[in-house]
C-alpha positions as CSV (number, residue, x, y, z in Angstrom):
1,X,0.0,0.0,0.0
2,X,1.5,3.6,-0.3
3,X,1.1,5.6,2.1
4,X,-2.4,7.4,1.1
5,X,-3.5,3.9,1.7
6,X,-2.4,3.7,5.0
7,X,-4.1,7.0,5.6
8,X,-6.8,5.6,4.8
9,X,-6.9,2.2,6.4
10,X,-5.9,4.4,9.5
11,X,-9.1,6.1,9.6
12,X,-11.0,3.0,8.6
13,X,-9.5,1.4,12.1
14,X,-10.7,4.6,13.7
15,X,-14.2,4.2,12.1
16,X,-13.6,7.6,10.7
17,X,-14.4,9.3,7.4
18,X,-12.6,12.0,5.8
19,X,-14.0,14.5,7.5
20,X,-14.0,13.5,10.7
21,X,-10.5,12.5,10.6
22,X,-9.5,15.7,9.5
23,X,-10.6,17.5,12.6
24,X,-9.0,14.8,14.2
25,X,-5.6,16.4,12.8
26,X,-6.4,20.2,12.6
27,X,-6.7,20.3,9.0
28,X,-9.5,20.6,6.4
29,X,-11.6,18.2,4.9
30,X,-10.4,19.2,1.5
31,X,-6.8,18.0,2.7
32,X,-7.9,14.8,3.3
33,X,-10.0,13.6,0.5
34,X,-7.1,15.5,-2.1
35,X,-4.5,13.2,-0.3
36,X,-6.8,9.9,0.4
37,X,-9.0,10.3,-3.0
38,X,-7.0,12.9,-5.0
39,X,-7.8,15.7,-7.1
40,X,-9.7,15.7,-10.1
41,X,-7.8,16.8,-13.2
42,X,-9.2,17.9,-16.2
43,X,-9.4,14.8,-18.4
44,X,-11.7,13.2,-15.2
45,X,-8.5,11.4,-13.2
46,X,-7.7,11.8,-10.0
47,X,-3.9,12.9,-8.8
48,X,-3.4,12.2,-5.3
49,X,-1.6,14.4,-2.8
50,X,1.4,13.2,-0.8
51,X,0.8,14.2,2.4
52,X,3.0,16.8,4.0
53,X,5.0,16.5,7.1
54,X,2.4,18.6,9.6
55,X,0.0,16.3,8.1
56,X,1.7,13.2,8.9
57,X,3.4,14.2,12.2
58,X,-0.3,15.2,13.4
59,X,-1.7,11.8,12.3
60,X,1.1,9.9,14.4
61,X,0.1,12.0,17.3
62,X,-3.3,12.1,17.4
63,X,-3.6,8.6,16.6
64,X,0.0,7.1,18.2
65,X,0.4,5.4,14.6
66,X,3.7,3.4,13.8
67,X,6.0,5.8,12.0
68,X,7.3,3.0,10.3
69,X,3.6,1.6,9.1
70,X,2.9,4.9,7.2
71,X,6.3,4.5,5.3
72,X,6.0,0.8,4.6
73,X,8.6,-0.3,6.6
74,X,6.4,-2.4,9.4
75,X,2.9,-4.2,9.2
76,X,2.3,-3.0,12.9
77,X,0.1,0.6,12.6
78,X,0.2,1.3,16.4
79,X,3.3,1.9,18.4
80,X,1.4,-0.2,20.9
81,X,1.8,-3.1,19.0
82,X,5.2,-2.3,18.2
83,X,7.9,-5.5,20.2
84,X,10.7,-3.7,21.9
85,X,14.1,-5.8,21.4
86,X,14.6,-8.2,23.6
87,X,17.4,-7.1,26.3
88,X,20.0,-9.1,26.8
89,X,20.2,-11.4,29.8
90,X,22.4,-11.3,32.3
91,X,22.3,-15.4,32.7
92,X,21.8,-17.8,29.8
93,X,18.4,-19.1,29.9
94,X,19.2,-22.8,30.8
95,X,22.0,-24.3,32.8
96,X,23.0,-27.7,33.0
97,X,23.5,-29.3,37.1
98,X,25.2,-32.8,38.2
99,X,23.8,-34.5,41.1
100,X,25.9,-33.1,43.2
101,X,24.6,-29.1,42.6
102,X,27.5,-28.7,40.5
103,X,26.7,-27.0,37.0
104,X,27.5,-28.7,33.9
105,X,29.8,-27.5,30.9
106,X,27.4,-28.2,28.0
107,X,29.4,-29.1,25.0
108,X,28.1,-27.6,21.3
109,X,29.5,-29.7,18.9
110,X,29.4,-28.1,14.9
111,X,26.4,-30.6,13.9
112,X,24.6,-29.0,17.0
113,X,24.9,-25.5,16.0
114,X,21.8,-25.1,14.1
115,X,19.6,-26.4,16.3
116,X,21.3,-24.4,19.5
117,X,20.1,-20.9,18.1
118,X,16.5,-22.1,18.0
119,X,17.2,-24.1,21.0
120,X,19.4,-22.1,23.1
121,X,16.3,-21.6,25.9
122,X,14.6,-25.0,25.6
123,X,15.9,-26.9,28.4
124,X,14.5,-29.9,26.9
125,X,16.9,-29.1,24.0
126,X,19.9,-28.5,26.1
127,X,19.2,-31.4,28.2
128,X,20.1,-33.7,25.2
129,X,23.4,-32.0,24.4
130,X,26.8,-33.5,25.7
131,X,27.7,-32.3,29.3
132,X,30.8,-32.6,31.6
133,X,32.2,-30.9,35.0
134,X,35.8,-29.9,35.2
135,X,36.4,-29.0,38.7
136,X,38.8,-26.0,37.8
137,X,36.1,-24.1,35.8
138,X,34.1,-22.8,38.1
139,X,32.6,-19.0,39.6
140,X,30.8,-19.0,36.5
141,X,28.7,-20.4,33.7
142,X,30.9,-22.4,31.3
143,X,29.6,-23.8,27.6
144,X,32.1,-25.6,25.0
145,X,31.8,-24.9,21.6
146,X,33.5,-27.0,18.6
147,X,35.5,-24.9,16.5
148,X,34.2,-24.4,12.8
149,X,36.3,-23.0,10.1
150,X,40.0,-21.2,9.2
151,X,38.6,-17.6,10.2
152,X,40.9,-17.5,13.5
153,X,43.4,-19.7,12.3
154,X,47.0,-18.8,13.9
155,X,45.2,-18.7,17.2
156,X,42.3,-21.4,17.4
157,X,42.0,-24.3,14.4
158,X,38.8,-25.9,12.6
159,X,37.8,-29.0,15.5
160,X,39.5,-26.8,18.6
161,X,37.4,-26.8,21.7
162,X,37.0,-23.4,23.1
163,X,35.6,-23.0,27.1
164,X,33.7,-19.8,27.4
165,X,32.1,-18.0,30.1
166,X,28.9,-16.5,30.1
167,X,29.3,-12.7,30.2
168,X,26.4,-11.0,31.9
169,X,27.0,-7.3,31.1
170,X,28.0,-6.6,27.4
171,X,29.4,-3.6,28.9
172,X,31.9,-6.1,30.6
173,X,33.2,-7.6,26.8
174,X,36.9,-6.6,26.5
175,X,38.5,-4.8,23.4
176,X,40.6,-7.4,21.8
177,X,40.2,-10.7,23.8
178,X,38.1,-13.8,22.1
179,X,34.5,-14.5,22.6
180,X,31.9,-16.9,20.9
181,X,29.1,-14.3,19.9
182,X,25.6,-16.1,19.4
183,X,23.3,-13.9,17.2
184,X,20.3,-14.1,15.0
185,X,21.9,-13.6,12.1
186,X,25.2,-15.1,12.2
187,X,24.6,-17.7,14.2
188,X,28.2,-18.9,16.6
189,X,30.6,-17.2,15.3
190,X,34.5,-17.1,17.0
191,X,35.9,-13.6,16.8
192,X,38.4,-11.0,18.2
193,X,36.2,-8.5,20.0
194,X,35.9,-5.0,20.2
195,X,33.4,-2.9,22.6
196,X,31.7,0.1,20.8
197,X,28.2,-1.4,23.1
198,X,28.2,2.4,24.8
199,X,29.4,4.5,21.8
200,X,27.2,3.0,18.8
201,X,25.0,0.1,20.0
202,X,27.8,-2.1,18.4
203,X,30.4,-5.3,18.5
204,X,33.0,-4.9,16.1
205,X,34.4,-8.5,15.2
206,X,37.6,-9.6,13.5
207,X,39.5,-12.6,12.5
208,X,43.0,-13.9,13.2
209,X,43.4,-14.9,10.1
210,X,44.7,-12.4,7.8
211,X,44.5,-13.7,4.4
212,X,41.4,-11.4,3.1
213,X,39.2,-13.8,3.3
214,X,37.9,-12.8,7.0
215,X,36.6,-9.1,6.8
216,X,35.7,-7.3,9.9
217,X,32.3,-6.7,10.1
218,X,29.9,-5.0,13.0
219,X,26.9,-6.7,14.7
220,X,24.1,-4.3,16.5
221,X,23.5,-5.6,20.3
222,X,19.4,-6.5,19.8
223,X,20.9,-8.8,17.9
224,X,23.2,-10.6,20.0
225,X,21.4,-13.7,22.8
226,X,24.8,-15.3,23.9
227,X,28.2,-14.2,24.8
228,X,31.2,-16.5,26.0
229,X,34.7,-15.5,27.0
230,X,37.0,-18.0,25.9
231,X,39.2,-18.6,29.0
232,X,40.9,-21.9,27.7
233,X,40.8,-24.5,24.8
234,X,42.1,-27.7,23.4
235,X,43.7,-28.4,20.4
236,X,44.5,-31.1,18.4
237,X,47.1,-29.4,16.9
238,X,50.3,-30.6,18.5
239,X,53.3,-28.0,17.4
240,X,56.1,-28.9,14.9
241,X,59.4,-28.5,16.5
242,X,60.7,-25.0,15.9
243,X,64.0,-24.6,13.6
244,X,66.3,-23.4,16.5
245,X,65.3,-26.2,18.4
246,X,66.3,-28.4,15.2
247,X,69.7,-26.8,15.5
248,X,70.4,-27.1,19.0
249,X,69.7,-30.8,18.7
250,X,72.7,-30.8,15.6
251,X,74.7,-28.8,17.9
252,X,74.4,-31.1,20.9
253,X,74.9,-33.8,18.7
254,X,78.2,-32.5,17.1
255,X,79.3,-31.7,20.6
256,X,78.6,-35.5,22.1
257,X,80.4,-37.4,18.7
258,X,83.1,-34.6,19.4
259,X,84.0,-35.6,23.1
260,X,83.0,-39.1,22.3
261,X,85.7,-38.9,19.9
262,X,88.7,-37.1,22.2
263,X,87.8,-39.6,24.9
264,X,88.6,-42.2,22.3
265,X,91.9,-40.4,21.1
266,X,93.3,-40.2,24.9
């Protein structure tokens, strides 16, 4: 619809007609009809009026329309009906507890990622994912996440296991330390971190990997359900000996053969 069908779906819901809307706003009838009916021109059409900005400020007023329902942006015509963003919560919405009060690390494996953003509060969900206590992880709410992809390569490799812990505040995330962001959009995502939450309403997120194929991008906080400080992780990348090391060993070698060999002479 444009918007002098909105107009005029906006008195219909009102159980107004032209007229009668058009005290509503302080203007004339004529107003009205030129913008919801038009204008008749000469050859017996009709040119409608766009509606000026007194016009529709007073209609928003009066009436506490959605700005964005007149413009097409929304379906919603009150503000009333309008869903504020969800705030984000201080504590994830499900934990995971061992018999002995102790809560659980919940593991997300990469085949469970899909399922964990619809999931995320369904404690039935969570109940059927992987869980395990490590006694050294505690004063917090721990989750493990499975690594997926080469975007933070030099620092964390596809199949890592990362260990995060919940952040409550996103006024708490760090500039330049690693989190697992959870978001409607992007889904888990790995990423260097930096806090612009107070400045713009933003994360912006970079990879370690710096081949160009990893730009940094920005994600609004509405957005965001989840947040996990990576405090530790495992790797099944065991490191390659380093090439001084490889040297030393020659060295020590030459030097053993060498007194191996003046022990032999005397």
């Amino acid at each position: 619809m444009g918007i002098s069908e909105k107009i005029a779906a906006i008195r219909d819901a009102f159980q107004l007609n032209n007229f009668s809307l058009s005290k509503r706003i302080g203007v004339t009838g004529t107003t009205i009809d030129s913008i919801i009916n038009g204008r008749p021109q000469r050859d017996g059409s009709r040119k409608k009026t766009k509606p000026g900005y007194d016009v529709l400020t007073a209609i928003i007023n009066e009436f506490n329309i959605n700005p964005d329902y007149l413009f097409g942006k929304s379906d919603q015509m009150l503000k009333s009906e309008v869903t504020s963003p969800t705030s984000y919560s201080g504590m994830p919405q499900v934990v995971s507890v061992n018999p002995q009060g102790h809560e659980n690390i919940i593991y997300v494996p990469i085949q469970a990622r899909a399922g964990y953003l619809n999931g995320y509060g369904d404690s039935n969900y969570i109940g059927q994912l992987p869980s395990f206590h490590m006694p050294h992880l505690n004063n917090g709410t721990f989750r493990c996440f499975e690594v997926q992809g080469n975007s933070m390569v030099r620092t964390f490799f596809d199949g890592d296991l990362v260990f995060g812990k919940y952040v409550e505040h996103l006024e708490d995330i760090k500039d330049g330390r690693v989190y697992v962001i959870v978001s409607k959009n992007d889904g888990i995502v790995l990423k260097r971190v930096i806090n612009r939450i107070q400045e713009r309403g933003k994360l912006i997120l970079k990879s370690d990997n710096k081949t160009g194929n990893y730009p940094t991008y920005t994600i609004n906080a509405e957005e965001i359900m989840e947040v996990w400080y990576v405090t530790m992780f495992a790797s099944k990348q065991m490191p390659e000996p380093v090439d001084v090391y490889d040297r030393l060993h020659d060295l020590e070698s030459q030097l053993v053969e060498l007194q191996e060999q003046i022990s032999r002479n005397h």
